[in-house]
C-alpha positions as CSV (number, residue, x, y, z in Angstrom):
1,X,25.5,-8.9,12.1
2,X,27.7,-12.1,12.1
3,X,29.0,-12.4,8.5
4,X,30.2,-16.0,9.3
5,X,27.3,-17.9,9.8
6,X,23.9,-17.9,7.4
7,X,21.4,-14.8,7.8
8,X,18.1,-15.1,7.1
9,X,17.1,-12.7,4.1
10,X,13.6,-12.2,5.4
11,X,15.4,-10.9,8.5
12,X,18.1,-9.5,7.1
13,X,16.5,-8.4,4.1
14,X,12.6,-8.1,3.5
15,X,11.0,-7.2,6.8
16,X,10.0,-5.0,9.0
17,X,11.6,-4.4,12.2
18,X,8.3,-4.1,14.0
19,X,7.7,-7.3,12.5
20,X,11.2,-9.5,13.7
21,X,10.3,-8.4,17.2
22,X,7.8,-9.9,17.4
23,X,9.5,-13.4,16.7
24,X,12.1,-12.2,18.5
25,X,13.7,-14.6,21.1
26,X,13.3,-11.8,23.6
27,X,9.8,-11.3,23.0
28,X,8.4,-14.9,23.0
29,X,10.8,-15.5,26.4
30,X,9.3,-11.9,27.9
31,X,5.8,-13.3,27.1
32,X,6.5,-16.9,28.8
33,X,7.4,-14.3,32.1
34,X,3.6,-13.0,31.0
35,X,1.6,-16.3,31.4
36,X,3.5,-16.9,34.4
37,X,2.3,-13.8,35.9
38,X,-1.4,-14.1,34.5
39,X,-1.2,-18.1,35.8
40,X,0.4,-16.9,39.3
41,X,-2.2,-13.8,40.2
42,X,-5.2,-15.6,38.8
43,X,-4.3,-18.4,41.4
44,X,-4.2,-16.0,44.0
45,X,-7.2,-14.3,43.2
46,X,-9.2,-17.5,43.6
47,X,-7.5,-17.8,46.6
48,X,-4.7,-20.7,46.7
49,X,-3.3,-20.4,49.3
50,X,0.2,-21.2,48.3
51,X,0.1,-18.7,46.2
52,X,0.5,-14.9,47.9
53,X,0.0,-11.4,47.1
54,X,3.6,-10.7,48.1
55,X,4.7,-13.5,45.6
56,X,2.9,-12.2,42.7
57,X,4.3,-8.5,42.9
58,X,7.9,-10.5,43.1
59,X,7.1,-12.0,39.6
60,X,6.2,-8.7,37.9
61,X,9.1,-6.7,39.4
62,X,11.2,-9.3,38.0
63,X,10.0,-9.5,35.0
64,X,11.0,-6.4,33.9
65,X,14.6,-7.0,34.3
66,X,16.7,-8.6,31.9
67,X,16.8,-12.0,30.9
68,X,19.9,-13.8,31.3
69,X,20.4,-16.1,28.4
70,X,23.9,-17.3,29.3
71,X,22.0,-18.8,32.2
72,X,19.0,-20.1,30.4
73,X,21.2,-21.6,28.0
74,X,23.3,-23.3,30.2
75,X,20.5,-25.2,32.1
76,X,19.0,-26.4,29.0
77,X,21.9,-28.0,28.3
78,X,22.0,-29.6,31.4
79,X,18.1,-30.5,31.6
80,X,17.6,-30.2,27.9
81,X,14.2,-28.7,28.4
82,X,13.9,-25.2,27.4
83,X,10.9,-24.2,29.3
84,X,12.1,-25.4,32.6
85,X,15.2,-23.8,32.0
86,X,13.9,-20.4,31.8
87,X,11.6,-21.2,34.7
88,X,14.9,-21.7,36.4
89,X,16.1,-18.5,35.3
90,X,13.1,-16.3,35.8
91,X,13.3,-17.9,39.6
92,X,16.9,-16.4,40.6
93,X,15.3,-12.8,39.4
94,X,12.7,-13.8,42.9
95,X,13.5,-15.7,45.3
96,X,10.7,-15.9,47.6
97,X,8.2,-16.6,44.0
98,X,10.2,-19.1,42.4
99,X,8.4,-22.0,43.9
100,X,5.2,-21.7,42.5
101,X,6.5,-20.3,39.0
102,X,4.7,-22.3,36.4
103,X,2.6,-24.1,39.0
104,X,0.2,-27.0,37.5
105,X,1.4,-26.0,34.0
106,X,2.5,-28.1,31.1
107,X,5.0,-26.3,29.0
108,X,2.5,-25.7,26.5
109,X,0.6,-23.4,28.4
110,X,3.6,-20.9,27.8
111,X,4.7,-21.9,24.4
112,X,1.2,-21.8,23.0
113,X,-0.2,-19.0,24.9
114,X,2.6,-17.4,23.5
115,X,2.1,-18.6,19.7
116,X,-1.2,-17.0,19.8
117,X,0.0,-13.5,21.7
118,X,2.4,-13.2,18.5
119,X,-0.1,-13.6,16.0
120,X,-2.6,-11.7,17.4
121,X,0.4,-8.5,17.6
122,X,1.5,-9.7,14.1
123,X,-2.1,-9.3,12.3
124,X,-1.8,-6.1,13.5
125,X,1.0,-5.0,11.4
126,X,-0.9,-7.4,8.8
127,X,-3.8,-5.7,8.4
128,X,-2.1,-2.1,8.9
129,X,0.2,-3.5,5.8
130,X,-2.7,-4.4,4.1
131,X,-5.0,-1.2,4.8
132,X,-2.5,1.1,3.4
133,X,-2.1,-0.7,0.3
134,X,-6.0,-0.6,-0.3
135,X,-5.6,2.9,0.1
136,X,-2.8,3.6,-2.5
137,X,-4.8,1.0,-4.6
138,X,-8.0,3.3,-4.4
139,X,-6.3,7.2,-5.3
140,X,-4.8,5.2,-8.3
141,X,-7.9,4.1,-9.2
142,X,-10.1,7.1,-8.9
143,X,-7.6,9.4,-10.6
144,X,-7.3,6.7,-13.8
145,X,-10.9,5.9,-13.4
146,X,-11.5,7.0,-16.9
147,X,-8.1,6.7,-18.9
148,X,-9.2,4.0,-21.5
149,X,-6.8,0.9,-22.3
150,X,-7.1,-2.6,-24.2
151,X,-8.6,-5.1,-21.7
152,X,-7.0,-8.5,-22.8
153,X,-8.5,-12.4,-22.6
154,X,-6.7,-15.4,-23.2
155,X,-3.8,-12.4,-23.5
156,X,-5.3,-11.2,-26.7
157,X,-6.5,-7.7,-27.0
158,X,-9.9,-7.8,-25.9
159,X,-12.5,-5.2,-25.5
160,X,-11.3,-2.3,-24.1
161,X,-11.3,-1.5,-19.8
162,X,-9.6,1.8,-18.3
163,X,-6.5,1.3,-15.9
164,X,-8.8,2.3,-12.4
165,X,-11.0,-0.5,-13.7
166,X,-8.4,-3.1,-13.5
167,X,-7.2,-1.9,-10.2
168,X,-10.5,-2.6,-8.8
169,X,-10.2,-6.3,-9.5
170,X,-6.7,-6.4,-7.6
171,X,-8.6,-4.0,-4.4
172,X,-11.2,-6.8,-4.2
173,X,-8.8,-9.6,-4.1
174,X,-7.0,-7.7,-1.5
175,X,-10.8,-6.9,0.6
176,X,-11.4,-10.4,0.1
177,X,-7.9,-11.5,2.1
178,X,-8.9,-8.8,5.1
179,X,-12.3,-10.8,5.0
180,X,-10.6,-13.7,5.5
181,X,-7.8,-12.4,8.5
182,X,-10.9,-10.6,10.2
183,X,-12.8,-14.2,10.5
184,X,-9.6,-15.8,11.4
185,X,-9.1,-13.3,14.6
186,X,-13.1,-14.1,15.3
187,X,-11.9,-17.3,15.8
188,X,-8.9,-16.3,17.8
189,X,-8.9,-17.6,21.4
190,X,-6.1,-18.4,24.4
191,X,-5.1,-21.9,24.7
192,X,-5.7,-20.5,28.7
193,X,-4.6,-22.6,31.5
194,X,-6.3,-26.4,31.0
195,X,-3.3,-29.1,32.2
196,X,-1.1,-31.4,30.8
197,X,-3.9,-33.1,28.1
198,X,-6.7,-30.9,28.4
199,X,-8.4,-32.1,31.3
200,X,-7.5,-29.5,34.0
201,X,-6.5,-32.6,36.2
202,X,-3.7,-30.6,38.0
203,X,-5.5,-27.5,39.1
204,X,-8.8,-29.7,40.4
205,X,-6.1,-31.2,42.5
206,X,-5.1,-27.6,43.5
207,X,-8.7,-26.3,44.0
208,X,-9.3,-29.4,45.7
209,X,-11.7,-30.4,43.4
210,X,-13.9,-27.3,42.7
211,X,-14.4,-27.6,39.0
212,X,-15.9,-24.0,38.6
213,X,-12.5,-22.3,39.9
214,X,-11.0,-24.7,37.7
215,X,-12.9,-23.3,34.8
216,X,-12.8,-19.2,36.4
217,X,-9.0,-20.2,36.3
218,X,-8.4,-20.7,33.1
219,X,-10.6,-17.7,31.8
220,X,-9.2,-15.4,34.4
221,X,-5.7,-16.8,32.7
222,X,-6.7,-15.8,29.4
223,X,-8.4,-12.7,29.9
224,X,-4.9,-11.3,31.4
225,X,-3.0,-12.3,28.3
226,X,-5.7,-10.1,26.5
227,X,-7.3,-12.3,24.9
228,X,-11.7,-12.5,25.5
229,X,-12.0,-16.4,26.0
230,X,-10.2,-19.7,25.5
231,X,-10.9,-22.6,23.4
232,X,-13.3,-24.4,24.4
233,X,-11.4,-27.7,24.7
234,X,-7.8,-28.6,24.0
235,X,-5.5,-31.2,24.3
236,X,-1.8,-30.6,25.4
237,X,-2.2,-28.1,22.7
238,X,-4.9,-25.8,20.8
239,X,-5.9,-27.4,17.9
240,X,-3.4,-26.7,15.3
241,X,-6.7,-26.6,13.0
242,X,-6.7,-22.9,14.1
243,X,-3.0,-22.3,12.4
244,X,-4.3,-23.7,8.8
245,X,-6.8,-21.1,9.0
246,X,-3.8,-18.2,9.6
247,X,-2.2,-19.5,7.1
248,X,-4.3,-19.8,4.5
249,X,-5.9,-16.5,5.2
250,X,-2.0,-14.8,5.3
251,X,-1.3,-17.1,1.6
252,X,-4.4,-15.2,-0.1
253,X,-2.9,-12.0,0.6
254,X,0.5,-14.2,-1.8
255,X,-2.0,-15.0,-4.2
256,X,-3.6,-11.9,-4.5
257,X,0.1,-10.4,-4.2
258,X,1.0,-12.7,-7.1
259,X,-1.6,-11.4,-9.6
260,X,-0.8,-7.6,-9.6
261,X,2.4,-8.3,-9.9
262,X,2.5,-10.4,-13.0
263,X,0.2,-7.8,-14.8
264,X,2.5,-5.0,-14.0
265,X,5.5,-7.5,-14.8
266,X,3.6,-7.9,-18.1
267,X,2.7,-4.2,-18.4
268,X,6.0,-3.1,-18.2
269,X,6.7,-5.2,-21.0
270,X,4.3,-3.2,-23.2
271,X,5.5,-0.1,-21.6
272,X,1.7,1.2,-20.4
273,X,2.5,0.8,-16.9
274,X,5.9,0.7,-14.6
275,X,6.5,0.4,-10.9
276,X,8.8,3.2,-9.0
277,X,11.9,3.5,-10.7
278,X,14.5,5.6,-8.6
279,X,17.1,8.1,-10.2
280,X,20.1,6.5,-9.6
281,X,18.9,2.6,-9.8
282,X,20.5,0.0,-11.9
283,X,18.5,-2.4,-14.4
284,X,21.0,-4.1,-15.4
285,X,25.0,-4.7,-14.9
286,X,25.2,-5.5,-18.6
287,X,22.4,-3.5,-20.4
288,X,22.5,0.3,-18.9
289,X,19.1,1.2,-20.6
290,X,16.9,-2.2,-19.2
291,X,14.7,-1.0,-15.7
292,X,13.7,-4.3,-14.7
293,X,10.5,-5.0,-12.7
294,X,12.6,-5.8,-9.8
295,X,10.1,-5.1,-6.8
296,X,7.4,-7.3,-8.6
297,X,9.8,-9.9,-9.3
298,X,10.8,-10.0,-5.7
299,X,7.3,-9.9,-5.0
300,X,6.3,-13.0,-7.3
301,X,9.5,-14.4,-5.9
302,X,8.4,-14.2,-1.9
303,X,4.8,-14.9,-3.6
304,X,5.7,-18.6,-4.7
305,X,6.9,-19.1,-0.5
306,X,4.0,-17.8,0.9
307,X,1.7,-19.4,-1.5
308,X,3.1,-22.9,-0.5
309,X,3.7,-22.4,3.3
310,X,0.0,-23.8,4.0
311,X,0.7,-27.3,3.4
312,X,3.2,-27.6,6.0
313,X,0.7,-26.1,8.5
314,X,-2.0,-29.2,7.1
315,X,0.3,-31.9,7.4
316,X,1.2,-30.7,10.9
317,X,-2.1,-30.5,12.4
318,X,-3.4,-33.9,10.2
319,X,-0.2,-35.4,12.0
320,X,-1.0,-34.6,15.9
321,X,-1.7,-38.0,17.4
322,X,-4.2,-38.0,20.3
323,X,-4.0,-34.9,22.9
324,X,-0.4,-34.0,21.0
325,X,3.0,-35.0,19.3
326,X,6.2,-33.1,19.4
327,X,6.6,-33.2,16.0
328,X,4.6,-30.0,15.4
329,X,7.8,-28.2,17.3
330,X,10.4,-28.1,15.2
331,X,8.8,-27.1,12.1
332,X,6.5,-24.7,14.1
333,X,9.4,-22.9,15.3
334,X,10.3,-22.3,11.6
335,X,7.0,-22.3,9.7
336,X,5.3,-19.9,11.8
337,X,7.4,-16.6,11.7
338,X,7.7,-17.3,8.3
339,X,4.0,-17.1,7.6
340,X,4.2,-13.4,8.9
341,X,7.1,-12.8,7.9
342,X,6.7,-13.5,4.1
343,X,3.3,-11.2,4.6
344,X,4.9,-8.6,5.7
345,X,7.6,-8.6,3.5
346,X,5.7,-8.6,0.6
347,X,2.7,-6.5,1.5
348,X,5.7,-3.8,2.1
349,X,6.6,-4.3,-1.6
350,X,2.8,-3.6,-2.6
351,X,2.6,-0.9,-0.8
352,X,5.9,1.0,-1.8
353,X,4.6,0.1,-5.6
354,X,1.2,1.1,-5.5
355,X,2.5,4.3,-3.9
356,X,4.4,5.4,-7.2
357,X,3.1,3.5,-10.3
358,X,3.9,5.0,-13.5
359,X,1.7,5.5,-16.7
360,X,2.4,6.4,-19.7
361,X,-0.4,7.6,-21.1
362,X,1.0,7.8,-24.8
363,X,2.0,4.1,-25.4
364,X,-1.8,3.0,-23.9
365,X,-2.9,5.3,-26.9
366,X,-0.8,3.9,-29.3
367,X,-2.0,0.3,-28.6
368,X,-5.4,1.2,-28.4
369,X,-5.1,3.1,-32.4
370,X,-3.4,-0.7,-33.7
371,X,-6.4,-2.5,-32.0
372,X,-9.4,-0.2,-31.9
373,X,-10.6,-1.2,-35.6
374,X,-11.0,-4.8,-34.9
375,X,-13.0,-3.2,-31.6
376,X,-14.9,-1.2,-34.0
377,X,-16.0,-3.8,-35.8
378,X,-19.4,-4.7,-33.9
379,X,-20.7,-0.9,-33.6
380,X,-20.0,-0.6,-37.3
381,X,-22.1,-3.6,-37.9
382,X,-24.5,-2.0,-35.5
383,X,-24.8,1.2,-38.0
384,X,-24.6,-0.9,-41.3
385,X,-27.8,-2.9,-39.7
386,X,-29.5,0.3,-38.7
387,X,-29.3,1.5,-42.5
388,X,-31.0,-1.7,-43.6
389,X,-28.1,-4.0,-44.5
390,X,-28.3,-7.6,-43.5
391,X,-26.7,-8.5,-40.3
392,X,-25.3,-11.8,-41.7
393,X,-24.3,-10.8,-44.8
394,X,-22.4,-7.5,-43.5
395,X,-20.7,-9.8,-40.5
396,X,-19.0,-11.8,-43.0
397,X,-18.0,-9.2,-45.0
398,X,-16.1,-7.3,-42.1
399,X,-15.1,-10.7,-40.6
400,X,-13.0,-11.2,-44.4
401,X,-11.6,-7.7,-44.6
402,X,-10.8,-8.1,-40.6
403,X,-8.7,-11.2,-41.5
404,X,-7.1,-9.3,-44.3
405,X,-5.9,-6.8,-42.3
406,X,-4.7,-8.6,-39.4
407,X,-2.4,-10.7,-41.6
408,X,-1.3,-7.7,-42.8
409,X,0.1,-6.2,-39.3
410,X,1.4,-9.7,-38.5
411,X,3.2,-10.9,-41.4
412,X,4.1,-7.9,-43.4
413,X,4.6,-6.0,-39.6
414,X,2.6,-2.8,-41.5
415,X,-0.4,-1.0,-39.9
416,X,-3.5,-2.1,-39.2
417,X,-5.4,-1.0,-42.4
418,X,-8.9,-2.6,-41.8
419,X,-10.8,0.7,-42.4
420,X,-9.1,1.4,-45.4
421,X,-10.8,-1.8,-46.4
422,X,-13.9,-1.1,-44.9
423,X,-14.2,2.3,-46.8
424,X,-13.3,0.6,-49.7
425,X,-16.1,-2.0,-50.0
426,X,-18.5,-0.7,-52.0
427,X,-21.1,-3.0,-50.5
428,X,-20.5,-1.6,-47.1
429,X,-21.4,2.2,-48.2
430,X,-19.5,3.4,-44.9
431,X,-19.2,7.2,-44.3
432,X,-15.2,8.4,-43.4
433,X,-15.9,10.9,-40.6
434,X,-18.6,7.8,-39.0
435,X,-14.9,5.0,-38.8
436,X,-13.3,7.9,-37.6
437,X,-15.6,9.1,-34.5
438,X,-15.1,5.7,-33.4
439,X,-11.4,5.7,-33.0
440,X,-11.5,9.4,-31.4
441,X,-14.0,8.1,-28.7
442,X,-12.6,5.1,-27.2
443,X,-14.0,5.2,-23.9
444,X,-17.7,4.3,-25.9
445,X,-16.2,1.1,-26.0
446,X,-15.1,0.6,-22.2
447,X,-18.9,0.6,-21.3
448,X,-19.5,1.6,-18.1
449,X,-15.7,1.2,-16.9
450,X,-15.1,4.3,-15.5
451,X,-18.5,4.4,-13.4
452,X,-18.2,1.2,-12.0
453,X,-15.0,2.3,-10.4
454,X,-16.8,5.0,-9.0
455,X,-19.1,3.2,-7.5
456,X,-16.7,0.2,-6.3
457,X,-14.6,2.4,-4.3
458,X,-17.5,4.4,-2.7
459,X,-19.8,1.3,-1.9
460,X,-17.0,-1.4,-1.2
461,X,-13.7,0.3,-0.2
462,X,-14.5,3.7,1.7
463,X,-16.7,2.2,3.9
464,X,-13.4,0.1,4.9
465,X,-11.3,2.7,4.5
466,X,-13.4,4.7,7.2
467,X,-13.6,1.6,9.8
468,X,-9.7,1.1,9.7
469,X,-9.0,4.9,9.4
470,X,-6.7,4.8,12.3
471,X,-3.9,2.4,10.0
472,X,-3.9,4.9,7.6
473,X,-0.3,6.2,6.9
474,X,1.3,4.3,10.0
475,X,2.5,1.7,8.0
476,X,6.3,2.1,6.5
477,X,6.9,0.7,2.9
478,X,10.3,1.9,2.6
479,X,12.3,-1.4,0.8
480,X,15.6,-2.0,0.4
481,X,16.0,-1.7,-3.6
């Protein structure tokens, strides 16, 4: 690595390798050697003559050997066009081929063709990314399923939930973004092989006006890039419609990202609930004792990125004059790998969390003993009803002595003596061992918490699980810490 000249942290930092290949120069070049191969022997197979059998098995022994950059370079210079300089290139690897490389193409049908081969690999690793971190999400939630902790609104103590109950809501998000990528690959097509505008003008010219070659062309083109079908129509490009709906699929998975992070961020901060903390990691440079959320602050960090990239994809297809402008180039040569990119670096820190997520079972009691009276407070009026007391009356009774005692824990810092009071109240005629069955029982006020976990990951997330089985532990989440 050059240590002169900037590095790019997702590269250098964040991501997988898997991952960089596939924005690789070497790849996206390799691919362009692809569509020229898939354009060349679909020609011949519809029988253009100026295209021969002996000409296509040139091309694919060729393009397996190296390409030469120096070269490629060198001409672009000269012609400043980069696909016609690699056409150039790829032609000294065959001689008797190079005339008909790239024949009745526009340079798009390489440099999109090849957009869409990348992020139909790169959802790949996506959704592998993204299984496995359902997965680690699930076992953490069925083995807390039933460990009872304050559930919080407005950031107040609330009534309480258990800790696999709240992991559910972060598994749905995250089924909700694979929702989302599936429908975006439904809609996944080639751009295929359709001229210079869309029109096919250049191979009706070739086919000598037979419009259905024309059309088994450009299928026959598509099908041997692996891809089932092409759009339908195009101008010089696809319709960069069909990025928006990558990216905003890909910035769900931020947002979703976002969310558990900022809990467990706040978690820590109550001490309930920590991500992995290794043996000999540093919190702090100043203050040995502090272990800082660092993955999920990275993760927020990438997070605010990802969540943003969309708009640049919007304004870039709302921008395309006519059949195309070049202005979606240069920003699509940056915006694009960072959309993947930013996924996978982030879904890498999700999963290597959610792998090793610490509880600490003790503080969660602790909290749930300070808040648990004011809980209490509507089962008690419950009972005092049930013994014939008047509901009204006996709700502004415990609503006084509730007051009392929460000014009590907040401005004298003392602990929260609300039953004391209760038991006191002569009016109230509460029985000791009643107010202190409620406190011992906390999961009687998580409702049905712990079952609809249960049934959430059997009716919603196994089923999933099972249809993606195959990405199941093939997906690395080692991170640089």
């Amino acid at each position: 690595m050059e240590k002169d000249v900037y590095q790019d942290p997702l590269v250098s930092r964040y991501t997988d390798k898997e991952m960089q290949k596939i924005f690789s120069e070497n790849f996206k070049f390799r691919a362009w050697r692809m569509c020229w191969i898939a354009l060349a022997e679909a020609q011949m197979e519809l029988g253009l003559k100026q295209v021969t059998k002996e000409m296509v098995e040139e091309l694919k022994k060729a393009a397996e050997e190296e390409i030469d950059y120096k070269i490629a370079e060198e001409k672009e210079k000269e012609i400043r066009h980069d696909v016609m300089s690699h056409v150039y290139e790829f032609g000294l690897h065959c001689p008797k081929a190079k005339g008909i490389i790239h024949l009745g193409a526009t340079s798009q049908f390489v440099g999109d063709n090849t957009d869409l081969i990348q992020m139909r690999e790169a959802l790949e690793i996506i959704k592998k990314d993204l299984v496995n971190t359902i997965n680690n999400l699930a076992k953490f939630a069925d083995k807390y399923k039933s460990l009872v902790t304050l559930g919080y609104t407005h950031s107040q103590p609330a009534q309480p939930t258990t800790i696999g109950k709240r992991v559910t809501l972060y598994i749905q998000d995250l089924l909700m973004d694979l929702k989302q990528i599936e429908f975006a690959e439904s809609m996944m097509k080639a751009r295929g092989e359709k001229g210079t505008v869309g029109t096919q003008a250049s191979y009706l010219e070739l086919f000598n006006g037979d419009y259905e070659k024309t059309k088994q062309l450009d299928l026959l083109v598509s099908r041997k890039l692996g891809f089932k079908d092409s759009f339908s129509v195009s101008g010089q490009t696809y319709t960069r419609k069909f990025d928006t709906i990558i990216a905003k699929a890909l910035s769900g998975i931020g947002e979703s990202a976002n969310k558990f992070a900022v809990d467990l961020r706040l978690m820590s901060t109550f001490k309930i609930m920590e991500e992995p903390f290794e043996e000999n990691q540093t919190g702090s440079s100043a203050m040995a004792y502090k272990r800082n959320p660092m993955r999920c602050e990275r993760m927020t960090s990438l997070c605010r990125k990802l969540i943003n990239l969309p708009i640049d994809f919007s304004h870039t297809h709302a921008n395309q004059w006519f059949e195309r402008t070049l202005d979606d180039s240069a920003i699509r040569r940056i915006i694009l790998p960072q959309l993947f990119l930013l996924t996978n670096a982030i879904l890498k820190l999700y999963q290597n969390i959610s792998e090793g997520m610490i509880v600490f079972d003790e503080q969660i009691k602790k909290y749930l003993r300070e808040e648990l009276p004011f809980m209490a407070t509507e089962s008690i009026l419950m009972e005092l009803v049930k013994n014939g007391k008047d509901r009204q009356e006996m709700h502004q009774i415990i609503k006084e002595h509730s007051f009392e005692a929460a000014k009590t824990v907040k401005l004298e810092g003392k602990a929260n003596d609300l039953f004391e009071r209760l038991l006191k109240d002569t009016r109230l005629q509460l029985d000791k061992e009643f107010l202190n069955s409620l406190i011992e029982k906390p999961e009687r006020f998580a409702g049905a918490a712990a079952i609809q976990t249960e049934e959430y990951l059997k009716n919603e997330v196994e089923p999933i699980l099972v249809k993606y089985s195959d990405f199941i532990g093939k997906s690395d989440s080692e991170i640089r810490v």
